[in-house]
N, C-alpha and C positions, 0 to 999 in steps of 0.2 A: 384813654387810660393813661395813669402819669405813673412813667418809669421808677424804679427805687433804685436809689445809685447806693451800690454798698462798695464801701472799703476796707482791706484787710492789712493788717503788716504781720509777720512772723518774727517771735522775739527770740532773737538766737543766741546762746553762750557768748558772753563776751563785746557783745556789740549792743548800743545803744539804741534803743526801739525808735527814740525820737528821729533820726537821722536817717528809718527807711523812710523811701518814697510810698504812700498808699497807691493800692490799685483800683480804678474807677473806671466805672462806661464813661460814655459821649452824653451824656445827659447836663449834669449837673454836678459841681462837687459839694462835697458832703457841709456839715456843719461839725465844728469841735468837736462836740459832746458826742456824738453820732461816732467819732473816727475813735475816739479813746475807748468806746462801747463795744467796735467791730474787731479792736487786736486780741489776737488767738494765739496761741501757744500752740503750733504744732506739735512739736519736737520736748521731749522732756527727756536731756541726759539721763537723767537716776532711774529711768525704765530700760527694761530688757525684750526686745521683740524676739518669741521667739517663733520659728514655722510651725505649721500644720504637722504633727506626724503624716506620712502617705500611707493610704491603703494598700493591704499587700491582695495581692490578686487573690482570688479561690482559686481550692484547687479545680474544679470543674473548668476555672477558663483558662488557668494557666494549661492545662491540659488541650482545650481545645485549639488555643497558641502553637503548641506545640505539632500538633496534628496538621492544622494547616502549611505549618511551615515545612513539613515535612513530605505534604502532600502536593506542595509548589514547586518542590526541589524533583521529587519523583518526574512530575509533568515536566519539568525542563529535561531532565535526563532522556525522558524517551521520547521527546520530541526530536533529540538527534540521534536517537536509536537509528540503525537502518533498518528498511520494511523487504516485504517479499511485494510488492504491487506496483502500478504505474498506473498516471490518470490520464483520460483522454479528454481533449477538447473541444469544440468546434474550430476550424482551421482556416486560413482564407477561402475564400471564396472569389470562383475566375469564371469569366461568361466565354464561352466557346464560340459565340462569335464577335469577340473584342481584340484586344490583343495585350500581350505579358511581356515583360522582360527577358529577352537573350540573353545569352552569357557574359554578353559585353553590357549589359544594364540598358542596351534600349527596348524601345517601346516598337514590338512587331508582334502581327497580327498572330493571332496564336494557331488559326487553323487559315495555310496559305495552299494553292492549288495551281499547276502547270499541266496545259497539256488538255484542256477540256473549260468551256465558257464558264465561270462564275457571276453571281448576282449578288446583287445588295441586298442587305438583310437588316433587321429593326429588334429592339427588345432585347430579350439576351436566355440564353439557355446554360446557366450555371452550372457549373461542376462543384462539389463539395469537397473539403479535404476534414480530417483529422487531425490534430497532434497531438502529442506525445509526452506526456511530462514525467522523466526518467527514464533509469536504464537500468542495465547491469550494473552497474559503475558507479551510480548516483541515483540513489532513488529518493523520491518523496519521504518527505518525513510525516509524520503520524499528525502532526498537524494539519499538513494540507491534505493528506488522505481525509481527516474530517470536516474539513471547510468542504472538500468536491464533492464530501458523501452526502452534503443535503443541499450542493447545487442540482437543479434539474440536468442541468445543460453539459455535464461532465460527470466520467464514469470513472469510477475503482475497479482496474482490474488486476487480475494474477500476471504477476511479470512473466511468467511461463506462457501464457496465453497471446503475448505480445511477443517477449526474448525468447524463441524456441532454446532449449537447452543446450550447450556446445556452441550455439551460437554467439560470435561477438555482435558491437552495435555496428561497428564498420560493414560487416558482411551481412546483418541484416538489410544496410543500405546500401548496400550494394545488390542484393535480391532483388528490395522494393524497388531499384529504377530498372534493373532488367525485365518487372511484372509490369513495369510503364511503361517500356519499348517494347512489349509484347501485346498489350491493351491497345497500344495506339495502333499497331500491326492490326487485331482483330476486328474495332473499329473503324481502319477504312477498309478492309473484307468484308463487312457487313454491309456498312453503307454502299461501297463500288456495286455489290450484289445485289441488292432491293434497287440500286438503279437499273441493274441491267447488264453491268459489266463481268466478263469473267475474268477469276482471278485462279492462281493458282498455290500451290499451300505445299510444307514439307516442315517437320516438328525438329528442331534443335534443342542441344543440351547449351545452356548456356555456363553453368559451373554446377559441380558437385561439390554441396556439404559435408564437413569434416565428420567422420562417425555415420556417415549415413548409411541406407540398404545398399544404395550403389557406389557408395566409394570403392575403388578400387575392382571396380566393372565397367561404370560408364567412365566419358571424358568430354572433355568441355570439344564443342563441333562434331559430337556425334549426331545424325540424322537415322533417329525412329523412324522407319520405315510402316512396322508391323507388331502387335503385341497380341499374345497368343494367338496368330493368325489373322489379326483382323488389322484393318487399316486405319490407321492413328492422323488423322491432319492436322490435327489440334488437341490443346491440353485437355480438354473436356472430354474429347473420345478417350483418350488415354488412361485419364481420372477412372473413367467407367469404367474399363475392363480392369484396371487395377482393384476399385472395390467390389466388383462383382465376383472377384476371387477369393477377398475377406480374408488374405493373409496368404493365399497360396502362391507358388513363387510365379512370377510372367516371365515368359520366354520372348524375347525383345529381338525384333530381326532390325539390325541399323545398321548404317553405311560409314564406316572411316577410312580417310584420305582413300576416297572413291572405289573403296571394295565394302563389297554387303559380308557379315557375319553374325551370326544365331550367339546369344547372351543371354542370363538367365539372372534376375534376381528378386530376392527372397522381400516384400518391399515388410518397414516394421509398424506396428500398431501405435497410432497418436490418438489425443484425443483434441478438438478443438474447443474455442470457447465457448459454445453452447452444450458442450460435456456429450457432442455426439463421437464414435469414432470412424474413423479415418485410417486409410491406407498409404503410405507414402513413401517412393523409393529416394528422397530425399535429393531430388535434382531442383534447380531450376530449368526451366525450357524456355524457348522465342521458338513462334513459328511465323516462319519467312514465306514470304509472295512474292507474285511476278506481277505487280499493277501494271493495268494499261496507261495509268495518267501517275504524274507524281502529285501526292497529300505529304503537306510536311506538318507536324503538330508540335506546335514550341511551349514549353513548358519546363521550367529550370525547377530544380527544389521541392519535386512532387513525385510521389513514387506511390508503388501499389495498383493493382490494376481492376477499381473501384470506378475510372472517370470513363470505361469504357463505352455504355452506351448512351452519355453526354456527346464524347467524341464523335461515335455515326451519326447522331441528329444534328452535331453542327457541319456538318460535311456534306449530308444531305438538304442541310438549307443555302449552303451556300454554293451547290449545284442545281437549285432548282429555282425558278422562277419565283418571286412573290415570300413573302413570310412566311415558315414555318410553325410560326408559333401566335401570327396575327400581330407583333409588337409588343405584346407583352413579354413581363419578367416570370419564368419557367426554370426552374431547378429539379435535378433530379442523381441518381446514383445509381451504379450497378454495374457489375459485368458484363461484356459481351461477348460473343463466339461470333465465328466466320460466318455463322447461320443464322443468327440475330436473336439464339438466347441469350435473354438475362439474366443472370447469376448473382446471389447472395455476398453483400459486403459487410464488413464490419465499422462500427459508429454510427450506425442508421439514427439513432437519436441524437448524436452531435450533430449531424450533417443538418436535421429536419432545425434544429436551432440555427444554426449557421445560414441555411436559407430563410430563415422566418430575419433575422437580425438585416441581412441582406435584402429584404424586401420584398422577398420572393412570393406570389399569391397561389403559386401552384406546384408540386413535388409530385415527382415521378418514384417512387419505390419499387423493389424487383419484390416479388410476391411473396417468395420466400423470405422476407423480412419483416412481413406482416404481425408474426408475431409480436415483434420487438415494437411496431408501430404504436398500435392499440395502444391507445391509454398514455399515449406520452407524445402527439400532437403538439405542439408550441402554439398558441395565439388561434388564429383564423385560418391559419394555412390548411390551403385541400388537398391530400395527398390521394396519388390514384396508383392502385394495386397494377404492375407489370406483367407480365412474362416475357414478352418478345419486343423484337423490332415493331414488330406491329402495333401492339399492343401502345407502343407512346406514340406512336404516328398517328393512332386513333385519337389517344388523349388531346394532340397537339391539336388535331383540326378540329374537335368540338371545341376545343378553346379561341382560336384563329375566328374557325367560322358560324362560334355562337351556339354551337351545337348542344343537345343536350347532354352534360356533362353528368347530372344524376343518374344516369343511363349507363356512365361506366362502371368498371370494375373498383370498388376501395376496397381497405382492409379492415376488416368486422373480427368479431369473436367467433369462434365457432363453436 
């Protein structure tokens, strides 16, 4: 196909047409007649260009202009509104029979033991933590309260439910590591006991809360003896006769600077987060042992006494012969007492994420959390329904030894 070479000049006010240069392709250039044919006039002084009038908006969008921008200003305002809530996490994740960082940043074994033979152990038995997103002080804004409200994997709760009232964040964390030096205490009592060993038990006050039933009754180093008669070794028994009273005052026989004296207090009505109530004289406790052997359990930066029966299953694999868990990765949660029940924690659905993220192919749940279980599972993960020490030692060895695991206890509807 043969190219058409056009050329133009533009004749402007004042200037000689002849004297521009024409513009051409790479072809061929033009002929005379051709170039005098293709001059154009762009421009004609004695004309007037004028604009387009502009359209003026309706009033329907102008309105609706208006509405949005005012509805963007809104959402920014209460995005830095402050809320009444805090969101929870999944939190690291630590195998109890590995090892964490001391206080000095090194790498030691997290559950270490003198004073009785230790073995080698394989896989890992995972503890679950939480966190915390806000406080008193600083809470979530209404934005990220709506991003966590349609993550599975993190929850919206009532800051009441987390910051008890009166309380600061310093003294809540300072409770939660006294509820972890107490957890670790209950945990090698359970484990020492299911091996054999005796131990011995005595309930302390570790601090009372400001405003509470017992402020200005009890005192931090007091030792519970007895509560309306009965004998208290731990917080559980304690817990007990406190709610079995449902508000009426306990008579507390305890011991300071080495004399016994009769106390009496009135404990006050709470409610927790699953909106049951609760009787509470508003102490923290430690209850203290006489081990035969020393268990040390290191763990910096983790509080709450949720990793308790993690802790005896690593204690008892690493006093026994052989694998407790067969080498596999095993996560699990719950409370434990001196007698190897398991007790209800809070984030049972952060933690079942955090072990699924982690790897984990099996979860230990304390039974009374079953509710919360159901229906919010993560991936493939097997979770098996709790109560006792036993009850995961059972789990552990149909896992370990193949056993049939359909056979256990999970957590169903009812």
């Amino acid at each position: 196909m043969r190219s058409t070479l056009v050329a133009a000049s533009i004749a402007l006010p004042g200037r000689d047409p002849e004297r521009l240069t024409p513009v051409a392709n790479d072809q061929a250039p033009q002929r005379q007649g051709t170039e005098e044919r293709s001059r154009v006039a762009l421009f004609d002084e004695n004309t007037t260009i004028e604009p387009a009038p502009r359209q003026r908006m309706s009033r329907r969008t102008l309105v609706g202009v208006w509405a949005l921008a005012v509805a963007m200003v809104v959402l920014l305002v209460i995005t830095f509104l402050p809320t009444s809530y805090v969101i929870q996490r999944p939190g690291p994740v630590y195998n109890t029979l590995g090892t964490a960082e001391n206080a000095d940043g090194e790498e030691v074994p997290l559950i270490s033991v003198e004073g009785a033979d230790t073995y080698p152990t394989d896989g890992s038995l995972d503890l679950l933590t939480v966190q915390v997103q806000g406080n008193r002080e600083h809470t979530p804004s209404w934005f990220e309260l709506a991003m966590a409200w349609f993550d599975p994997s993190k929850a919206v709760m009532p800051i009441d439910a987390i910051f008890p009232a009166g309380q600061t964040t310093e003294q809540r964390e300072e409770d939660s590591a006294a509820m972890m030096v107490d957890s670790q205490h209950e945990a090698t009592a359970a484990a020492l006991t299911e091996l054999g060993y005796d131990v011995g038990a005595q309930l302390s006050v570790h601090s009372v809360i400001d405003g509470a039933a017992a402020e200005g009754v009890l005192q931090e180093g007091d030792i519970i003896v007895e509560a309306n008669g009965e004998d208290v070794a731990d917080v559980s028994a304690l817990r007990g006769v406190i709610n079995d009273g449902a508000g009426a005052p306990v008579e507390l026989l305890i011991e300071r600077d080495g004399q016994q004296q009769t106390v009496e207090v009135t404990p006050k009505e709470s409610t927790d987060e699953d909106g049951e109530t609760t009787w509470l004289l508003g102490v923290n406790l430690i209850t203290d042992y006489d081990f035969p052997i020393d268990v040390t359990i290191q763990l910096n930066n983790v509080g709450g006494p949720s990793a308790g029966m993690m802790f005896a299953l690593g204690i008892i694999d690493t006093l026994t012969p052989g694998e407790l868990n067969g080498g596999e990765q095993v996560a699990g949660t719950g409370t434990i007492t001196a007698e190897g029940e398991v007790g209800p924690i809070g984030g049972i659905r952060q933690k079942m994420w955090g072990a699924r993220d982690a790897g984990a192919d099996w979860f230990l749940a304390p039974e009374a959390n079953c509710d919360e279980v159901v229906g919010h599972i993560p991936g493939d993960l097997r979770v098996f329904s709790v109560e006792d020490l036993d009850d995961a030692l059972a789990v552990l060895d149909a896992v370990s030894g193949g056993g049939d695991l359909d056979a256990l206890p999970t957590c169903t509807r009812e």
